[in-house]
N, C-alpha and C positions, 0 to 999 in steps of 0.2 A: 535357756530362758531369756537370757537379753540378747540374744542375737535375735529371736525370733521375738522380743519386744520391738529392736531396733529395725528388725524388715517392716513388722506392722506398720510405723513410722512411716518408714521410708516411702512404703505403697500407699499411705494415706495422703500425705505431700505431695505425692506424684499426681494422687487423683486430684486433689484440691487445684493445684498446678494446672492440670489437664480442664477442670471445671470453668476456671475464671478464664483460660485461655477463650474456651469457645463461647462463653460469654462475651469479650471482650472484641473478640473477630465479628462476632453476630452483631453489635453496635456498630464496630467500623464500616459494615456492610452497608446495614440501615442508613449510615449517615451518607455514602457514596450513593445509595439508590438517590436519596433527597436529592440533593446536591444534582446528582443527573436528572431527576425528573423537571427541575425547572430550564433545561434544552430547549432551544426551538430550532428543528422540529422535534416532537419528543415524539418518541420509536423505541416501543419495550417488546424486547425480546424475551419472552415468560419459559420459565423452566429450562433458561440456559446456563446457569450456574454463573460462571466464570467467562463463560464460553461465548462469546458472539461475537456479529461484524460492526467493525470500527465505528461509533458513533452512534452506538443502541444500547440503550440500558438493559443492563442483561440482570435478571430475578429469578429466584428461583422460590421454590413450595415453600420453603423456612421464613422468607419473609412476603412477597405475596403470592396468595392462594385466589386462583383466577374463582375460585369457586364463591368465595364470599364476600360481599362488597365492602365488610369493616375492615379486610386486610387490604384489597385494593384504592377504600379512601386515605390509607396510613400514608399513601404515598402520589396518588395521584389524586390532578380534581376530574367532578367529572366532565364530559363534553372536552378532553383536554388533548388526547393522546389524536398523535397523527395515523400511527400501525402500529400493528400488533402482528408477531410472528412466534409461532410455536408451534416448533419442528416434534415431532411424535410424544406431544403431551394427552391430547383427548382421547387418546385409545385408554389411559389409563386410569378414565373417568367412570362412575356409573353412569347410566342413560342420563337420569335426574343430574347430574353433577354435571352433565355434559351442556344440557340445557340451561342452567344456571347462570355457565360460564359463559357460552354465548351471550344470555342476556346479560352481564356485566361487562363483557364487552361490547356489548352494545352501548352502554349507559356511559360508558370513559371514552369512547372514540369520537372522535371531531366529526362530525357532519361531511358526510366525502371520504373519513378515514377507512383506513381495514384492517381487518384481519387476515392475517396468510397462515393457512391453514395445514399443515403435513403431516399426515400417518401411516402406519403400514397398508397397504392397498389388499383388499381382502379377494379383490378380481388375479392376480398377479398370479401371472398361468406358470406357476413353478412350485410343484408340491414340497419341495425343498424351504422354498421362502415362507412360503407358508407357515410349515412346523415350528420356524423359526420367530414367527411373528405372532401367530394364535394367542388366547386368551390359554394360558396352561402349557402352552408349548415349549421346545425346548432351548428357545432363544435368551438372553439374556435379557432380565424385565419383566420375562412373559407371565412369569408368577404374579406380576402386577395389573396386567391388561385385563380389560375388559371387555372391550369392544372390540370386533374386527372389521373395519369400516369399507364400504364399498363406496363410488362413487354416489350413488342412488340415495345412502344413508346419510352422509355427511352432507350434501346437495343440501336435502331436504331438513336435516335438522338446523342447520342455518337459514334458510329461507322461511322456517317456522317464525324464529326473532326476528323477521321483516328486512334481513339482511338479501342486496343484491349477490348472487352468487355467481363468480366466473370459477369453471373446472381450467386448472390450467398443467396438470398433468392426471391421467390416472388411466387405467384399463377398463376395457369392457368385459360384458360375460363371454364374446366370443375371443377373447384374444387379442383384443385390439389396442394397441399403444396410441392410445389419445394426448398432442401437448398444441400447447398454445403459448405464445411469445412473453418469457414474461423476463422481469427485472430484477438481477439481485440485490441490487440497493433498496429496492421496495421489501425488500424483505428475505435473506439467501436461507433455501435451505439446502444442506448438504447432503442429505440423501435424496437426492434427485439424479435424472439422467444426465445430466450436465455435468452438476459437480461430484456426484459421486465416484470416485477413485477405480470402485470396481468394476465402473462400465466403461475403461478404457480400452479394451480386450475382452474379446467375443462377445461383443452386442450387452442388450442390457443386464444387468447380473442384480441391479439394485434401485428401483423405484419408488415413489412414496405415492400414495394420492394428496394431491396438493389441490389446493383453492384460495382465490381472496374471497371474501367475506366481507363487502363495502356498505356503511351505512348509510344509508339513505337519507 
């Protein structure tokens, strides 16, 4: 009986322990977003966790959610941000959610700023990658996707929020590997033809459809 009072203890402490930790991490977060949102130029990398290239504020879902503008005024003003880049986040949008978030990106970006845009490429002539990417499929995430974007789709649903749209990698319906020159200071994403690892050996293995997104 008091061993198993004493475990109860122990796992209760532990969880407490564990609670105020990631409360605690989650303030430190918030205070380094701030802190980095007043940058110039300021370039938030959305949905990269931890994760991005030197000198970009990197945010994730937990603290802001491109979807709703009272989480993105926590931290940014608007008319403020230079770019915006977010490597295979809108696939895991609803339609509605997708649109949304364009238009709050529209409403935080500087006059001239962009958006760069990356997701799985739904043209991408490899029934392989595909499975892997699908809405349901057997990729890692895939439980989470929604959308599987073609060039055609994403085009257009940016240019719906009156956003300049440049395609600067993605496939056609016939096979066709479409890129255009672009910068990874403006914005890197790693699953691209360039930087992705696995298209070092035998041609491309791993593509995104990419886009800026410039506001007008």
């Amino acid at each position: 009986m008091r061993d198993s009072m004493l475990h109860n203890r122990n796992h209760a402490a532990g969880n407490a322990v564990q609670f105020v930790s990631r409360i605690l991490r989650y303030h430190h977060i918030g205070l380094k977003i701030k802190r980095a949102a007043k940058r110039s130029p300021l370039i938030n990398a959305i949905g990269a966790g931890d994760e991005c290239a030197a000198g970009w504020v990197a945010t994730d879902k937990e603290h802001v959610d491109v979807v709703y503008p009272a989480s993105m005024s926590k931290y940014f003003k608007k008319d403020a941000i230079d770019a915006i880049v977010a490597e295979h986040v809108w696939e895991h949008l609803t339609d509605e959610q997708a649109r949304l978030a364009a238009l709050n990106c529209r409403r935080y970006l500087k006059s001239g700023g962009h958006d760069r845009i990356a997701v799985p490429d739904g043209y991408f002539p490899d029934d392989q990658y595909i499975e892997m990417v699908r809405p349901g499929g057997s990729g890692p995430g895939c439980d989470d996707h929604n959308v599987l974007y073609n060039f055609r789709i994403l085009r257009d649903l940016f240019s719906s929020q009156e956003f300049e749209v440049r395609l600067l990698e993605y496939w056609d319906e016939s096979g066709t590997f479409h890129t255009e020159p672009w910068n990874a200071e403006d914005g890197l994403i790693r699953r691209s033809a360039e930087h992705d690892p696995r298209n070092s050996y035998c041609g491309l293995r791993y593509t995104s459809l990419i886009l800026d997104a410039i506001r007008r």
